[in-house]
N, C-alpha and C positions, 0 to 999 in steps of 0.2 A: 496733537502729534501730527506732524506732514504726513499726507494720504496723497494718491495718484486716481484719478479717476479715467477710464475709459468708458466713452461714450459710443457707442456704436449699435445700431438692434438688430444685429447678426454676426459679425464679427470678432471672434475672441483674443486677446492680448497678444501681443508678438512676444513679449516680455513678462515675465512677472511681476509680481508686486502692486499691479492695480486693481481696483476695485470697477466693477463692470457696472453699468447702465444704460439700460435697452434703447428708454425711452428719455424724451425731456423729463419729462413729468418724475423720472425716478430719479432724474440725476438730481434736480431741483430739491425732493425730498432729502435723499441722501446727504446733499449738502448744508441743508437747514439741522440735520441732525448730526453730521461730524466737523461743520465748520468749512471753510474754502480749502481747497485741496493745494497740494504744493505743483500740481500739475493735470492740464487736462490734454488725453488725445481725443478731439474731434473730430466725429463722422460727419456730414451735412446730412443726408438725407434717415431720414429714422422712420418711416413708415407712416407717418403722419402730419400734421399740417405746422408741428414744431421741429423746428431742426435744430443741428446743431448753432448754426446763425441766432438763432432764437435764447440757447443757454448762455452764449456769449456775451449777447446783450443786455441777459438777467442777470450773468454776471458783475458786467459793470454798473447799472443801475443801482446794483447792489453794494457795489463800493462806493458809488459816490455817494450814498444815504450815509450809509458809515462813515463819511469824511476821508476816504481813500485809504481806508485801515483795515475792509475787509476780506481783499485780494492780500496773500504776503509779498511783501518785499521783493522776494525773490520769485514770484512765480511764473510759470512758465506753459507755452504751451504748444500744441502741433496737431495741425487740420491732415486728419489719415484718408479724408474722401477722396475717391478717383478723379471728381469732375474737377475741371483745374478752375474753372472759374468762382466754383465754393471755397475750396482750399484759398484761393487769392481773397474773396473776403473775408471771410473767417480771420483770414493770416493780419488782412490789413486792420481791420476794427479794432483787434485787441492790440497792433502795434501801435496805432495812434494813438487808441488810450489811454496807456502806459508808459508809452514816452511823456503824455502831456502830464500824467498824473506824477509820474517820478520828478517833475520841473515845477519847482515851485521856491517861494520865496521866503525868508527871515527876516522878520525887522527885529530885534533885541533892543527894549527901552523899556523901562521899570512905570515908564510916564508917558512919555509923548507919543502920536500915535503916527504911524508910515503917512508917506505923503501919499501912498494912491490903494486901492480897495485890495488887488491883489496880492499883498503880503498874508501871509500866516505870524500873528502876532505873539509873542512870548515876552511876560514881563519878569521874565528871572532866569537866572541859569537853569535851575530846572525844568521849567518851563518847553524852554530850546531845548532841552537833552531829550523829554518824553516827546515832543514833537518831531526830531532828528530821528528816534529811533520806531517813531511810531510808521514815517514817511520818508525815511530813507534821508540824504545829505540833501540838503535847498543848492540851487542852481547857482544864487544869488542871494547873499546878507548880508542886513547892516548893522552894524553894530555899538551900543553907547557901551561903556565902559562901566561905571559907578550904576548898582545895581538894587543899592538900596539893601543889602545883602552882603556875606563877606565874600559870595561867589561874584566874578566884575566878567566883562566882556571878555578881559584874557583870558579869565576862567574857561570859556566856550573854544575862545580859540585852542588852546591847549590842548584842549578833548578833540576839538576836531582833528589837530593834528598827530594826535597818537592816537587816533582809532582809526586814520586813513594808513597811521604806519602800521597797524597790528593787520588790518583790512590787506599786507603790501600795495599800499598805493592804489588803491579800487575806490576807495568809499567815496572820497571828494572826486566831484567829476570833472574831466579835464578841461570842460568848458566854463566852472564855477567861479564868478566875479564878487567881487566883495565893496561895502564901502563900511568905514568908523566913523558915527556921524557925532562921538563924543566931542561935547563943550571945551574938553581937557585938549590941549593942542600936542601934550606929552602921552596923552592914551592915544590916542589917533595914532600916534608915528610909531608905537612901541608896537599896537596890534597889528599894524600894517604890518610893520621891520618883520614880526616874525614869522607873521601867514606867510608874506611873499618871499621870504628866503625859504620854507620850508618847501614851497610850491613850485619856485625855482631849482631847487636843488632834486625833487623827488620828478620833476618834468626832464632831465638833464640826462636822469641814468637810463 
């Protein structure tokens, strides 16, 4: 269930609805026992040699262990310290690596493997759907077609394109590049025709 955590070791919530912690040490606990929170307000300084700089970083550590699955999708966050130079790292740490972690790649082949390391690899429609929903929409994917399976590449495209419609137009990102590196010269043209009319059309309005 999404929880809000307020980290501060003096300061009480402006807002309701969050859960309070003094210290690192408690937020840390806290978290190990209800899970990543759907949001955190950070204070920098906590009376100790941990700050908030510090939860942030255990933060992410903590999701790259996890494979980028343990922060949610959507979460979010905001530095409440007075000194502006904490608030600016705090601010910036967790934007870099979030933007970098939301950017990432699909290769779709039932067999052959991506030409370079960087891909997140899926050899079946389902595959792609738990990795899409686990790690949000990829930046960039490629796609074969014939899946070994009754589910094919268009399979994927379809979804993609009625879960950015049901999303209005959010989920696919406006900078998302594609290729079809299907055998078939007629899957190629058919996944292209659809992605890029749908992507033309919902870029238009």
């Amino acid at each position: 269930m999404p929880w809000r955590l307020w980290l501060d070791d003096w300061r009480d919530p402006t807002t309701e609805g969050f859960i309070v912690a003094r210290s690192y040490n408690e937020a840390v606990n806290r978290i190990k026992r209800m899970g990543c929170p759907s949001y955190v307000a950070f204070d920098y300084s906590l009376g100790t040699k941990d700050t908030g700089l510090t939860l942030a970083k255990w933060l992410i550590e903590r999701d790259k262990a996890e494979g980028g699955t343990f922060m949610p999708k959507d979460f979010a966050s905001k530095c409440i310290t007075d000194d502006t130079w904490a608030r600016g790292e705090i601010t910036r740490t967790m934007k870099e690596y979030l933007d970098g972690r939301n950017r990432w790649k699909l290769w779709l082949d039932d067999q052959r493997d991506p030409p370079a390391e960087d891909f997140v690899v899926a050899r079946s429609y389902n595959e792609a759907v738990k990795a899409i929903t686990e790690k949000g929409c990829p930046s960039y994917a490629s796609f074969d077609f014939t899946l070994g399976t009754p589910e094919t590449g268009m399979t994927l495209v379809k979804w993609l394109i009625e879960k950015d419609t049901a999303d209005g137009g959010t989920f696919i990102p406006k900078d998302f590049t594609f290729d079809c590196h299907s055998d078939a010269e007629w899957a190629r043209v058919e996944m292209k025709r659809d992605l890029d009319t749908y992507l033309a059309h919902r870029d238009s309005i």
